[in-house]
C-alpha positions as CSV (number, residue, x, y, z in Angstrom):
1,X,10.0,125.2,-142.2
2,X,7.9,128.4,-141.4
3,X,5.2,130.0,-143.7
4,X,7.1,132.0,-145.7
5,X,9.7,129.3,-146.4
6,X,6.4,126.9,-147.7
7,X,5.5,129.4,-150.0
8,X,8.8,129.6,-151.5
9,X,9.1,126.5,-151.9
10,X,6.2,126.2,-153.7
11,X,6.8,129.2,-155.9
12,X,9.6,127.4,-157.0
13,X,8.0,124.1,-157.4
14,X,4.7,125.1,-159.2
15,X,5.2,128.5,-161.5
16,X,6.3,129.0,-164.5
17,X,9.9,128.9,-165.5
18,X,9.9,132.3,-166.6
19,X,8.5,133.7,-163.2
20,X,10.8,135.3,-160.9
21,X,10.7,133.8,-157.8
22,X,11.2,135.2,-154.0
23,X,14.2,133.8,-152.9
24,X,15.9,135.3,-155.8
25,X,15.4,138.5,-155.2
26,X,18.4,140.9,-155.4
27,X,17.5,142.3,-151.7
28,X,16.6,145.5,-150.5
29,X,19.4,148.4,-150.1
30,X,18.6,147.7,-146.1
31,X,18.6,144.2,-145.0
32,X,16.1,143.3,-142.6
33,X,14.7,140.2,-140.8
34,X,12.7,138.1,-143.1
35,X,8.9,137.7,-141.9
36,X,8.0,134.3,-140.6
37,X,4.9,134.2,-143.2
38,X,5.2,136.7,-146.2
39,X,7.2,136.4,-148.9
40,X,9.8,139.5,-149.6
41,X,7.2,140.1,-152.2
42,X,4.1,140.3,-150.1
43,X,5.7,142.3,-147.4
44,X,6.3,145.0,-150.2
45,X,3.1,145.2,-151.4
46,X,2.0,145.5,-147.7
47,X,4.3,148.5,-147.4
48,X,3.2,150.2,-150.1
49,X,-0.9,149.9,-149.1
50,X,-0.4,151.3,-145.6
51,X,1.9,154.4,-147.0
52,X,1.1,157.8,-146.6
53,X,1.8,158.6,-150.6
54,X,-0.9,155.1,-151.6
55,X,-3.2,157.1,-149.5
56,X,-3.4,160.1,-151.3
57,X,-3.8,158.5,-154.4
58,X,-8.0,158.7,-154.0
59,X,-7.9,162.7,-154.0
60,X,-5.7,162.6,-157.2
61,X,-6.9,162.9,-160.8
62,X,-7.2,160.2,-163.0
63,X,-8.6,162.3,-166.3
64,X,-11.3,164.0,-165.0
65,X,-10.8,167.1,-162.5
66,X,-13.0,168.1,-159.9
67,X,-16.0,166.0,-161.3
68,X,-19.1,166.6,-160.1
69,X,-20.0,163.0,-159.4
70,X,-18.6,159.9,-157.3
71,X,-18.5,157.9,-159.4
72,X,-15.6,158.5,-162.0
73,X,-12.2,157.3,-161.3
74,X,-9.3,158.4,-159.4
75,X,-5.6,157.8,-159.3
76,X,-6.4,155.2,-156.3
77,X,-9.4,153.5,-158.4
78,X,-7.2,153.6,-161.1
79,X,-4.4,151.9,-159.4
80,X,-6.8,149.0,-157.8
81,X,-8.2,147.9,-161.6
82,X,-4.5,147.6,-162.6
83,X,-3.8,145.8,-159.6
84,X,-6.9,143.4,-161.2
85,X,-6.1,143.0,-164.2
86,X,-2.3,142.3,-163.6
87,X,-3.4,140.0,-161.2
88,X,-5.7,137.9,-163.2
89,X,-3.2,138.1,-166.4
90,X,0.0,136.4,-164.0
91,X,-2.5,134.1,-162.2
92,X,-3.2,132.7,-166.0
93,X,0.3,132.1,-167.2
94,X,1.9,131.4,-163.9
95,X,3.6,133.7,-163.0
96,X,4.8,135.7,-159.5
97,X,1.5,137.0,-158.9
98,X,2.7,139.1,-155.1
99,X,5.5,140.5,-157.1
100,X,3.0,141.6,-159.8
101,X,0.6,143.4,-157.0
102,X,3.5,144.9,-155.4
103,X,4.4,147.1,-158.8
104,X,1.0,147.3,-160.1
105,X,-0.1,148.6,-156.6
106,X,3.2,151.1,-156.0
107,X,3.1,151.8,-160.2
108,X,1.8,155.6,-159.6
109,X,2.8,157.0,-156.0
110,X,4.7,159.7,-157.9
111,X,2.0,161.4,-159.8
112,X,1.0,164.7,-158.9
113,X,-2.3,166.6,-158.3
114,X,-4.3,167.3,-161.3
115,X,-2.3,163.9,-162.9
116,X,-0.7,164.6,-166.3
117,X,-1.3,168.3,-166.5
118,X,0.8,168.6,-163.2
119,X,3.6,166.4,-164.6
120,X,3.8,168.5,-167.6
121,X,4.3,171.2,-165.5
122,X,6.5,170.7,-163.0
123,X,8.8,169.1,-165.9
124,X,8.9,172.1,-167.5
125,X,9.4,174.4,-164.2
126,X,12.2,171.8,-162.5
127,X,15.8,172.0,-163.8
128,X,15.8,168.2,-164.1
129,X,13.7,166.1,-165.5
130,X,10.0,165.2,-164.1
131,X,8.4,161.7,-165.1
132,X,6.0,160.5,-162.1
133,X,7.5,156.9,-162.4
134,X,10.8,158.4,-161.5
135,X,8.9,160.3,-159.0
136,X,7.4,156.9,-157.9
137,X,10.7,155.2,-157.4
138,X,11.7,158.6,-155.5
139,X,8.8,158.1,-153.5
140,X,9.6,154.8,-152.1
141,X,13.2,154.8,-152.2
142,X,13.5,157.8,-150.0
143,X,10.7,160.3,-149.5
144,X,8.2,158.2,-147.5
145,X,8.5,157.4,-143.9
146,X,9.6,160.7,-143.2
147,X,12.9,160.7,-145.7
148,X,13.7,156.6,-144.6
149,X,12.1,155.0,-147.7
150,X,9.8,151.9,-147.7
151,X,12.9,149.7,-148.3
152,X,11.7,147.8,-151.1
153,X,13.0,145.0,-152.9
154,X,15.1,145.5,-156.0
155,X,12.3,143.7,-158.1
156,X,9.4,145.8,-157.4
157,X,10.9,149.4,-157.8
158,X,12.5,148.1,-161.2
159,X,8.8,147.4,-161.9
160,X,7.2,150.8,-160.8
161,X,10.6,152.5,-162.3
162,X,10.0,150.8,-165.7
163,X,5.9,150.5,-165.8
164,X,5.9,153.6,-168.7
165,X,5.7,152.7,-172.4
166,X,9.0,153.4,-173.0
167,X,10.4,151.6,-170.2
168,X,11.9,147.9,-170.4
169,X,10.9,146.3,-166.5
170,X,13.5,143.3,-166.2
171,X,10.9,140.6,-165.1
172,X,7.7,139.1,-166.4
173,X,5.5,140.6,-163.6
174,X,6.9,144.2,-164.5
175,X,5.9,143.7,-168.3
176,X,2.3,142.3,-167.0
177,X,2.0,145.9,-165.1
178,X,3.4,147.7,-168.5
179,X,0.7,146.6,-170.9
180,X,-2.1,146.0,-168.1
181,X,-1.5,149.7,-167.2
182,X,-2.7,150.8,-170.8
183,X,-5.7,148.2,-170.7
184,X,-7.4,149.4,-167.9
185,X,-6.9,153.0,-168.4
186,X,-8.4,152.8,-172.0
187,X,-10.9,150.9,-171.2
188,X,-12.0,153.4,-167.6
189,X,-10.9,156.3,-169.6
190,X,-13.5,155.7,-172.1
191,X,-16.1,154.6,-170.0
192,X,-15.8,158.1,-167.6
193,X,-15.4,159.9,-170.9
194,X,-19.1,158.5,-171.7
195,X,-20.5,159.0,-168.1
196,X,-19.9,162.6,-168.2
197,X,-21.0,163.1,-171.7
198,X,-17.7,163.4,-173.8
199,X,-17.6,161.0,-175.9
200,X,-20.4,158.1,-177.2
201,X,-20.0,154.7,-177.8
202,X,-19.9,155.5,-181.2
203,X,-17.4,158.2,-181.6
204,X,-14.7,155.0,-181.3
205,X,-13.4,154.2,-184.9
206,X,-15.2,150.7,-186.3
207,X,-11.9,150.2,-187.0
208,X,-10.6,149.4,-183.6
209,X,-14.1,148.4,-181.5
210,X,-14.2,145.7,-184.7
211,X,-11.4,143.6,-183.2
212,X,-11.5,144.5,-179.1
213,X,-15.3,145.4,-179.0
214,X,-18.3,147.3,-178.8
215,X,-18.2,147.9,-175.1
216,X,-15.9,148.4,-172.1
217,X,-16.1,144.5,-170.7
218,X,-15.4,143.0,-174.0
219,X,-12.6,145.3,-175.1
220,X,-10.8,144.3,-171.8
221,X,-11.8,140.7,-172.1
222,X,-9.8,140.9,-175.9
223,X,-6.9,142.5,-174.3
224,X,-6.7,140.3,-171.4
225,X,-7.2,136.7,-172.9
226,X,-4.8,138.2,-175.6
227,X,-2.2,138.7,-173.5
228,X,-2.4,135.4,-171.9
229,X,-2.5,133.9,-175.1
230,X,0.9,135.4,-176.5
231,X,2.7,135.0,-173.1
232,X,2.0,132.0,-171.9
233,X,5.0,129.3,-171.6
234,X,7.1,132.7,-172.9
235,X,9.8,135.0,-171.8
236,X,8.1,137.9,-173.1
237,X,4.8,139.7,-172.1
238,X,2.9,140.7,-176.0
239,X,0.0,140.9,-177.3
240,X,-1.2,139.4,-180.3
241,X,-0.2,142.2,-183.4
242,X,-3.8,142.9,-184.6
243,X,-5.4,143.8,-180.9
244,X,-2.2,145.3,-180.0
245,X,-2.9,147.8,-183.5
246,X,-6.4,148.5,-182.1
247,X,-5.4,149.0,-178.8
248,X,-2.2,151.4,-179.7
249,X,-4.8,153.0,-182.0
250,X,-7.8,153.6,-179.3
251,X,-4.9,155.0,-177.1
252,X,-3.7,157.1,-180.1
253,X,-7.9,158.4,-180.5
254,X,-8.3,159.1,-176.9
255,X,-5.1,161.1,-176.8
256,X,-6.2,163.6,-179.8
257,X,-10.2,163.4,-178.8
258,X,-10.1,163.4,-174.6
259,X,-6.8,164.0,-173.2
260,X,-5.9,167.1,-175.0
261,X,-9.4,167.9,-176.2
262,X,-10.7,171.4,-175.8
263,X,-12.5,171.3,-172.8
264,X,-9.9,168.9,-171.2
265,X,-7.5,171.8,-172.0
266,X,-8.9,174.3,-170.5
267,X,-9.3,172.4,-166.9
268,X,-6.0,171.7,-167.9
269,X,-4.4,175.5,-167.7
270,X,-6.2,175.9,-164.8
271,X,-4.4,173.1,-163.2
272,X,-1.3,173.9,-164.2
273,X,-1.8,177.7,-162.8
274,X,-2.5,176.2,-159.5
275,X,1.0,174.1,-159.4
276,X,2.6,176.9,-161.3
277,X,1.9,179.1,-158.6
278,X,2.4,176.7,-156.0
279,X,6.0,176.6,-157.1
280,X,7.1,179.8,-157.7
281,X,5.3,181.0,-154.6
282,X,7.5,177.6,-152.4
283,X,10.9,179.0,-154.3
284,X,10.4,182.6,-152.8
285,X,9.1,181.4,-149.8
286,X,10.7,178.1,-148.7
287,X,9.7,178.3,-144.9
288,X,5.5,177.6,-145.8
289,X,7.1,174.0,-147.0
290,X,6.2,171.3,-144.8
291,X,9.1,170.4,-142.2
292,X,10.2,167.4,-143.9
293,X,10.6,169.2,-147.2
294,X,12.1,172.4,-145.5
295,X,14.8,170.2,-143.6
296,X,16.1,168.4,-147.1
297,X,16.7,171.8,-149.1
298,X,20.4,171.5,-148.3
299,X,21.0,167.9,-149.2
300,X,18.4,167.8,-152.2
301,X,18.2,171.8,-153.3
302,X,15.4,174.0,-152.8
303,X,13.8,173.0,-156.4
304,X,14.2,169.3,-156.1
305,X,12.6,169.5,-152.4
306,X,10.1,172.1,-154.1
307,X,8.8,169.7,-156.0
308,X,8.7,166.9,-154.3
309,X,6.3,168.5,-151.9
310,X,3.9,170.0,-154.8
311,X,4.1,166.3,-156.4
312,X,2.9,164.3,-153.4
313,X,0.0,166.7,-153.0
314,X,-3.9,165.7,-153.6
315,X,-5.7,167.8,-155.6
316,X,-7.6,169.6,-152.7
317,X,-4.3,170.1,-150.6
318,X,-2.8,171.8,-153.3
319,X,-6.0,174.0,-154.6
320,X,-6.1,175.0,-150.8
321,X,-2.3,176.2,-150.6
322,X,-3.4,178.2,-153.7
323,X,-5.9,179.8,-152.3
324,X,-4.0,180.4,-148.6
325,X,-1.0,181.7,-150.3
326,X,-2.1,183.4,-153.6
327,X,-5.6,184.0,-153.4
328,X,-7.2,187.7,-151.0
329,X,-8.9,186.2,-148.4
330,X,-11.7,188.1,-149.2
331,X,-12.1,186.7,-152.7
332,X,-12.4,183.4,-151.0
């Protein structure tokens, strides 16, 4: 009995009833040779860290674009505190925790530069619909590894497919991601939103910070031990109904007082002129597309291979296109 086989074993001896173990997985659309000492699980999650599109994720907004500081979050930052928090929720109720990395760690490869002000965009410029966890799934299921796909299990891309609020993931490690997503970037969005002067610990209604918290650590330490509390020993991920309320509810107040705020609206149009641009100037021009892109416009269609390329941009990549392409050189 090798490594691998040990630890499935004991997956299946010591977690949870409700977890989903390795050696059930549906596959991947490829088969391959199992590895002597990873679970099917493990190797995915290894995948996805050493891709090109988990990479880029640190030059990609998380709320805040072009900050002047260090020190406020990224898409990549972003990612690793939902990796944490996932972790430490399926660790508590026993549960797969490498299938819960895997999603939480692949759960945003498909967002775009300039994060939600690009989706809107491109989802309003494409002829099909744009949502970066479709774009995620498209990501790994054929646009990395230069059109091959990371060849992931069934399991996780159901996870990273499904990690949006209106999404239904079909394990318990894909609900941990789901509601873990929305804890950590409440809590970071907050805290950033603070650090550069936006909002004060005090703006946040009584009626909410009463139940989660009046800072960042204890809110997430509600929503966390929460969560264990109403899934443990359960087929279902929840919270309990009054921090859910105050959590839905903080969400609901960053939404009308940071997301779409004033000032994060007019960022926000600048963004999107830069991937508006981008796009029109890529469907007049389609030779400036990088090779791999170029190559797919008669299997996928200029837009679809359009957009793919604009979506797996950073944020500097694509502000220099803009100013290469759209931009007199000597305004630059």
């Amino acid at each position: 009995m090798n490594i691998r086989e040990k630890k499935e074993k004991s997956e299946i001896k010591n977690l949870s009833k409700f977890a989903f173990k390795a050696i059930n997985t549906k596959g991947r659309k490829e088969n391959i040779e199992e590895c002597e000492i990873r679970t099917c699980f493990e190797r995915d999650r290894d995948r996805i860290i050493h891709s090109k599109a988990f990479r880029r994720l640190k030059h990609k907004t998380q709320v805040f674009i072009a900050p002047e500081t260090d020190h406020f979050r990224t898409r990549l930052t972003h990612t690793l505190e939902v990796s944490q928090i996932s972790r430490t929720v399926a660790r508590a109720i026993n549960i797969n925790e490498d299938l819960t990395e895997a999603i939480a760690i692949g759960h945003d490869l498909g967002h775009t530069p300039f994060g939600h002000y690009g989706e809107r965009v491109l989802n309003k410029l494409c002829p099909f619909e744009f949502k970066h966890n479709l774009q995620s799934k498209r990501v790994v299921e054929l646009l990395e590894k230069g059109g091959k796909g990371l060849n992931l299990t069934y399991e996780v891309i159901d996870g990273i497919t499904n990690h949006g609020t209106k999404y239904s993931p079909s394990t318990l490690e894909g609900q941990v991601v789901r509601i873990c997503d929305k804890i950590a970037y409440i809590n970071h969005d907050i805290d950033d939103a603070i650090n550069a002067n936006v909002l004060k610990e005090n703006d946040l209604p009584k009626e909410y910070t009463s139940v989660l918290g009046d800072s960042k650590s204890k809110r997430i330490n509600t929503m966390i031990k929460s969560v264990i509390k109403e899934s443990l020993d359960k087929d279902v991920i929840k919270m309990e109904e009054d921090v859910f309320k105050s959590t839905m509810g903080l969400r609901k107040f960053l939404f009308d007082n940071l997301y779409f705020s004033k000032s994060a609206k007019e960022e926000g149009r600048k963004a999107e002129n830069v991937i508006e641009g981008l796009f029109k100037y890529y469907i007049k021009n389609p030779k400036k597309l990088s090779a791999e892109y170029y190559d797919c416009i008669e299997e996928y269609g200029l837009e679809r291979c359009v957009c793919d390329y604009i979506a797996c941009m950073s944020d500097n990549f694509a502000v220099d296109r803009y100013n290469e392409f759209l931009i007199p050189s000597s305004l630059i």
